[in-house]
Residue, then its C-alpha position, 0 to 999 in steps of 0.5 A: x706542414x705541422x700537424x696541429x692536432x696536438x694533444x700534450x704539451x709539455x712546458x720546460x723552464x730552463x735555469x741557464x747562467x749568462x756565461x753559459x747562455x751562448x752555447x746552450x742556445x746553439x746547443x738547443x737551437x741546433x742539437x736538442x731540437x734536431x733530436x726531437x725530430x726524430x722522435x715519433x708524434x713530436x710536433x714542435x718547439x716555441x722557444x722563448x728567453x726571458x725578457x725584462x725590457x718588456x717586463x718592465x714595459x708592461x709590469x714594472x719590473x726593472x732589469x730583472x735584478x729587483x723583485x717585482x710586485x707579487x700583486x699587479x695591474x691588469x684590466x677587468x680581472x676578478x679575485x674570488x667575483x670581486x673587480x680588481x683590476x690586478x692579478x697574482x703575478x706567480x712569475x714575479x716569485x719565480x722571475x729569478x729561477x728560470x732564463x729559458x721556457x720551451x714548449x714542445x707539442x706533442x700528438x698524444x701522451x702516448x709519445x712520452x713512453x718513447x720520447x726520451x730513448x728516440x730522442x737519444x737515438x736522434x742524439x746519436x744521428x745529429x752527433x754521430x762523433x759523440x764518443x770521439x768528442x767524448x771519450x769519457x762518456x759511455x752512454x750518448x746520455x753521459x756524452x749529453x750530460x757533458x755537452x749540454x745538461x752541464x751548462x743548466x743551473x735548474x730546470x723543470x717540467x709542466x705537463x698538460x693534456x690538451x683536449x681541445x685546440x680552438x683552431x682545430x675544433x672547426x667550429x665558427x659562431x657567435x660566443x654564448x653569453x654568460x650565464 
């Protein structure tokens, strides 16, 4: 069973060409995540790819090769106390930058002092071969830098503290009316 009483969560975007999404969804899915169990206070991953069907279906956004609306429809949403009905669509600027958003949970963000050298001792567990499959790398870090970082085009990292979960605050009750 998962430990849910996360307390950092980290949100990667993954800028992954077509030609290279194949192999690194194998990498991710059976290398990179492998790793990360081996590091201490690791919860898990929400692995999702982006999806223009349901872009489209929802915000009008086409196949993802035309811009989409920087200001959209949505229902009862308020700019600055004023009804719009529409909200700022950030991810209409950046629709183009990212294919591939992880979120990996975490117990606290004391794990991120040791995150990424348990991840790349776990890198040496899951690939035991790696100096065999590559001799130019000196480090496991160079072996992943050949192996999986050479097939990204642009990522990033969002933090965020985590100080309450609403499923593990054990509280039930009827919602306070606004103010």
């Amino acid at each position: 069973m998962p430990n849910l009483d996360f307390k950092l969560v980290i949100v990667e975007y993954w800028s992954v060409a077509e030609q290279n999404m194949d192999r690194f969804r194998y990498f991710y899915d059976n290398i990179f995540l492998n790793c990360l169990t081996h590091a201490q206070g690791y919860s898990g991953t929400i692995v999702q790819e982006r999806s223009y069907a349901v872009t489209d279906r929802i915000l009008g956004g086409g196949d993802g090769t035309e811009p989409r609306r920087v200001v959209t429809p949505h229902p009862f949403l308020h700019q600055l106390g004023v009804r719009t009905d529409a909200m700022i669509d950030f991810d209409a600027l950046l629709q183009h930058e990212y294919t591939v958003v992880a979120t990996h949970l975490l117990h606290s963000t004391a794990t991120l002092e040791t995150l990424f050298p348990e991840f790349v001792e776990g890198y040496q567990v899951v690939q035991p071969n790696w100096r065999e499959e590559h001799p130019n790398a000196a480090t496991p870090e160079e072996a992943l830098v050949e192996d999986f970082f050479s097939l990204i085009d642009n990522h990033w990292d969002v933090f965020y503290d985590v100080h309450k979960v609403f499923w593990n605050e054990g509280k039930s009750g009827p919602v306070p009316a606004p103010r």
